[in-house]
C-alpha positions as CSV (number, residue, x, y, z in Angstrom):
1,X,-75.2,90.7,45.5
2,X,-77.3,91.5,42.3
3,X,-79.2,95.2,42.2
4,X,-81.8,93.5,40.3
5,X,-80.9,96.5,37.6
6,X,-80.0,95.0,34.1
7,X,-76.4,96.0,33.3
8,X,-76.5,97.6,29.6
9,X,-73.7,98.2,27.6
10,X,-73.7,100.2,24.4
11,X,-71.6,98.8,21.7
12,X,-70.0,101.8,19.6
13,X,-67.6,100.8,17.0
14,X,-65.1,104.0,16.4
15,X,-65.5,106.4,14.0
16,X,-64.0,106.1,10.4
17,X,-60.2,106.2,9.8
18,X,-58.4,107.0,5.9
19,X,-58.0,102.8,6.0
20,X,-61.9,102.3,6.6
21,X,-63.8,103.7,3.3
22,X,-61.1,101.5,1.6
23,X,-61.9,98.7,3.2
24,X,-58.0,98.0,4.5
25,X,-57.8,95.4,7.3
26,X,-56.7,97.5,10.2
27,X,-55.9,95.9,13.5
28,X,-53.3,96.0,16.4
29,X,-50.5,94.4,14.2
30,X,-50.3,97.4,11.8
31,X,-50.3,101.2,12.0
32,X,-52.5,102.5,15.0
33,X,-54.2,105.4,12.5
34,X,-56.0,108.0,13.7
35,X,-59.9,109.3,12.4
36,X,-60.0,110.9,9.5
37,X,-61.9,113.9,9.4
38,X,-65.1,111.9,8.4
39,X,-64.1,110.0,11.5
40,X,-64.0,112.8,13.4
41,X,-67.4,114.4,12.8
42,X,-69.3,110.6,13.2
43,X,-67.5,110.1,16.5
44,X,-69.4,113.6,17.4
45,X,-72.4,112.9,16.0
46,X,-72.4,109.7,18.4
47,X,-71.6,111.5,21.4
48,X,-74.1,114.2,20.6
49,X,-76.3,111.0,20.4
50,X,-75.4,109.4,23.6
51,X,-75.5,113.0,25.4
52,X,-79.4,113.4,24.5
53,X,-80.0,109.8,25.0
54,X,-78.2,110.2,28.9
55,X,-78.1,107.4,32.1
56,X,-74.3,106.7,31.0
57,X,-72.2,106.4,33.7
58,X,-69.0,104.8,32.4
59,X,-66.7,105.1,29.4
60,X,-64.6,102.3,28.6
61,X,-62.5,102.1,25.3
62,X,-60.1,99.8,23.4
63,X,-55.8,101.5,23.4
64,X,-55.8,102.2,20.3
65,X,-55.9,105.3,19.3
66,X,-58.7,105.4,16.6
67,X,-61.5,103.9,19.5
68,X,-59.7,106.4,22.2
69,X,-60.5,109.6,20.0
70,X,-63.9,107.9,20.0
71,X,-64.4,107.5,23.3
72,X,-62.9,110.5,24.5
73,X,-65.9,112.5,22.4
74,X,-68.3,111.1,24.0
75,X,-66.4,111.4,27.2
76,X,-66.3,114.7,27.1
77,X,-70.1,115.7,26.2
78,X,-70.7,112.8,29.1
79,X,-69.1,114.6,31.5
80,X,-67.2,111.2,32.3
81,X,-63.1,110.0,31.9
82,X,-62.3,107.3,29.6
83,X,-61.4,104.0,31.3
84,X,-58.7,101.4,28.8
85,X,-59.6,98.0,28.9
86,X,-56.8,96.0,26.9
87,X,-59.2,93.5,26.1
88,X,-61.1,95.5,24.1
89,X,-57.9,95.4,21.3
90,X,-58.9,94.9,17.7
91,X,-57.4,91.7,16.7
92,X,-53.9,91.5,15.2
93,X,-54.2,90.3,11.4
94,X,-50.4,89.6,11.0
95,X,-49.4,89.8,7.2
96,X,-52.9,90.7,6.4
97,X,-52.6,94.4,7.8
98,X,-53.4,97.1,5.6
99,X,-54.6,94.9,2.6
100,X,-58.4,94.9,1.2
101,X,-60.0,91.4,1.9
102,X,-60.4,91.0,-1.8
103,X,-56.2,91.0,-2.1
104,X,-56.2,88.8,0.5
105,X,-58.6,86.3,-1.5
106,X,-56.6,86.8,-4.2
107,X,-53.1,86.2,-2.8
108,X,-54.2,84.0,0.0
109,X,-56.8,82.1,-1.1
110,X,-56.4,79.3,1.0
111,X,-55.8,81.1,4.1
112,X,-58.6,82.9,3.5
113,X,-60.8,80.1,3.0
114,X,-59.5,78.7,6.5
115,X,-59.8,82.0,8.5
116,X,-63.2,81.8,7.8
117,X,-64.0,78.1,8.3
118,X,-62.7,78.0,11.8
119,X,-61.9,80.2,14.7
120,X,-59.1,78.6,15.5
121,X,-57.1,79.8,11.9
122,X,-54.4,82.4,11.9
123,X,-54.6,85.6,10.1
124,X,-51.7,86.4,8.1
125,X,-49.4,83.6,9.4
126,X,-48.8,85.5,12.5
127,X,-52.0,86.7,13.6
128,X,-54.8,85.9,16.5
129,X,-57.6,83.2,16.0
130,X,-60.6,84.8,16.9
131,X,-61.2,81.7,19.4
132,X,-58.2,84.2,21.4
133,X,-59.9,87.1,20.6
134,X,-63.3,85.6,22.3
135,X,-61.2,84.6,25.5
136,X,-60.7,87.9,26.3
137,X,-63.8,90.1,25.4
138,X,-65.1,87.5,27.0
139,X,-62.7,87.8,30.3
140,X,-63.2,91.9,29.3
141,X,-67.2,91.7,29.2
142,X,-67.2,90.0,32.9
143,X,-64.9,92.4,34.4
144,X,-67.3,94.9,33.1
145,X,-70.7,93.1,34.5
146,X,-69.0,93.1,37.6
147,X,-67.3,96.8,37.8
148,X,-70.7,98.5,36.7
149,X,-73.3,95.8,38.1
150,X,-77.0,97.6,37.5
151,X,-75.5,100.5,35.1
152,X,-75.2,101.9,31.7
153,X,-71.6,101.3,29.8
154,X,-70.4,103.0,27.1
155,X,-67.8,100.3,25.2
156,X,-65.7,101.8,22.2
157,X,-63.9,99.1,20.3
158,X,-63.4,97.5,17.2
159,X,-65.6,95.3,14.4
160,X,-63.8,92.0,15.4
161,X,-64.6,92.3,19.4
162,X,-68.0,94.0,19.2
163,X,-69.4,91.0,16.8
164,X,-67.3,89.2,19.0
165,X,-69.7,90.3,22.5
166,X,-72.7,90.3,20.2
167,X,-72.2,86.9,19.0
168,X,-71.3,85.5,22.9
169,X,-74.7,87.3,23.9
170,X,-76.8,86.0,21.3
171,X,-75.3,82.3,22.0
172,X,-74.5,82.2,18.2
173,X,-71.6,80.2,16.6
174,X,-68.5,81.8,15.2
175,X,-69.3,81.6,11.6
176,X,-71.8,84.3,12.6
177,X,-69.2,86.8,13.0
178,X,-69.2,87.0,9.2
179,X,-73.0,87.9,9.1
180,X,-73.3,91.1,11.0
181,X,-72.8,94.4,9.6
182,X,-71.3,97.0,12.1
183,X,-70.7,100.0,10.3
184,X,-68.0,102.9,11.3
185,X,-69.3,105.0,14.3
186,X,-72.6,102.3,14.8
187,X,-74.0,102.0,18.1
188,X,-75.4,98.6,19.3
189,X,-77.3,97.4,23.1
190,X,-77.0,94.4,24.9
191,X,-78.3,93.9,28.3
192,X,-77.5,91.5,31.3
193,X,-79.5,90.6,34.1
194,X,-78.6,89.6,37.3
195,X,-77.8,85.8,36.3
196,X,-75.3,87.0,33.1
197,X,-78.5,86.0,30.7
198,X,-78.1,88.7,27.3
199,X,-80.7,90.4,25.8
200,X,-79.5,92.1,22.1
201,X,-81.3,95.5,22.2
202,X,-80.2,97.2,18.8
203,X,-77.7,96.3,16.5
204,X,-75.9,98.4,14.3
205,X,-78.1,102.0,15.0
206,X,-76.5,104.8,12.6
207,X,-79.6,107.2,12.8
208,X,-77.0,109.8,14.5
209,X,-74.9,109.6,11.4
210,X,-77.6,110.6,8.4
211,X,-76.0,113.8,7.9
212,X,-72.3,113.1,9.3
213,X,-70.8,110.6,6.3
């Protein structure tokens, strides 16, 4: 039975890793890096943030280990464990992993051009469609909703699923994916009432990070 309470959960896309100010494509078919030390001081800054903001009463995080670092920051200035959620996985980019966009455009052209036509196009020959990597932030949002009905949710994850929930709350078509800036360490709110209807709070808030680049 619904509380009545809005479920909120607050989008925070990990910190930065040595990949990330080069703009490498990093997701779970390559390396699993670590934050760099920039990373490191933005994933504090956000849990400093989170801390003074208070009301969170979960911590739920993508495996890998760049969004775990994250997560476990703001973890332990919550006072809260971190909880995995598999669904929360950045998508797997197959042949595309570790390469700048621009060298995929280069020596890929068409496969780029296809990727971000449709969904339903592989990355990299061997990677997921993002019409997969819907399903299951999709499957991963409801499990949430229903876990922490009427409460506040931390979610640490990756670029690819949090435009991903954002884009499934605001009812918005997948070439929006492309149009939404979610920097290293940002924090964004979405809210659900009792019926599953989203309301997008904020959307990429870095104000924690003015003096933690």
């Amino acid at each position: 039975m619904s509380t009545g309470t809005p479920t909120t959960l607050l989008l925070l896309r990990h910190g930065e890793t040595a990949l990330t100010p080069q703009k490498r494509i990093s997701g779970s078919g390559g390396p699993d890096p670590e934050l760099s030390e920039a990373g490191l001081r933005q994933a504090e800054a956000a849990a400093r943030r989170l801390a003074a903001r208070g009301a969170v009463q979960a911590v739920v995080s993508s495996p890998l280990r760049r969004a775990r670092q994250t997560a476990e920051a703001a973890a332990r200035r919550l006072g809260l464990d971190v909880h995995i959620d598999e669904g929360l996985t950045e998508a797997d980019f197959g042949a595309w992993e570790g390469l700048t966009f621009a060298e995929v455009r280069e020596r890929h052209p068409d496969e780029m051009a296809a990727w971000l036509a449709s969904p339903d196009a592989v990355p990299g020959g061997t990677g997921e469609t993002f019409s997969s990597v819907a399903r299951r932030a999709t499957l991963s949002r409801d499990r949430l909703l229903a876990r922490y009905e009427g409460r506040t949710v931390l979610v640490v994850s990756h670029v690819g699923v949090l435009r991903t929930l954002i884009r499934l709350a605001l009812g918005a078509p997948p070439e929006t994916l492309f149009r939404m800036e979610l920097s290293a360490a940002s924090l964004s709110a979405v809210t659900y009432d009792g019926q599953g209807n989203a309301t997008v709070h904020s959307l990429n808030d870095t104000a924690h990070l003015a003096d933690h680049r």
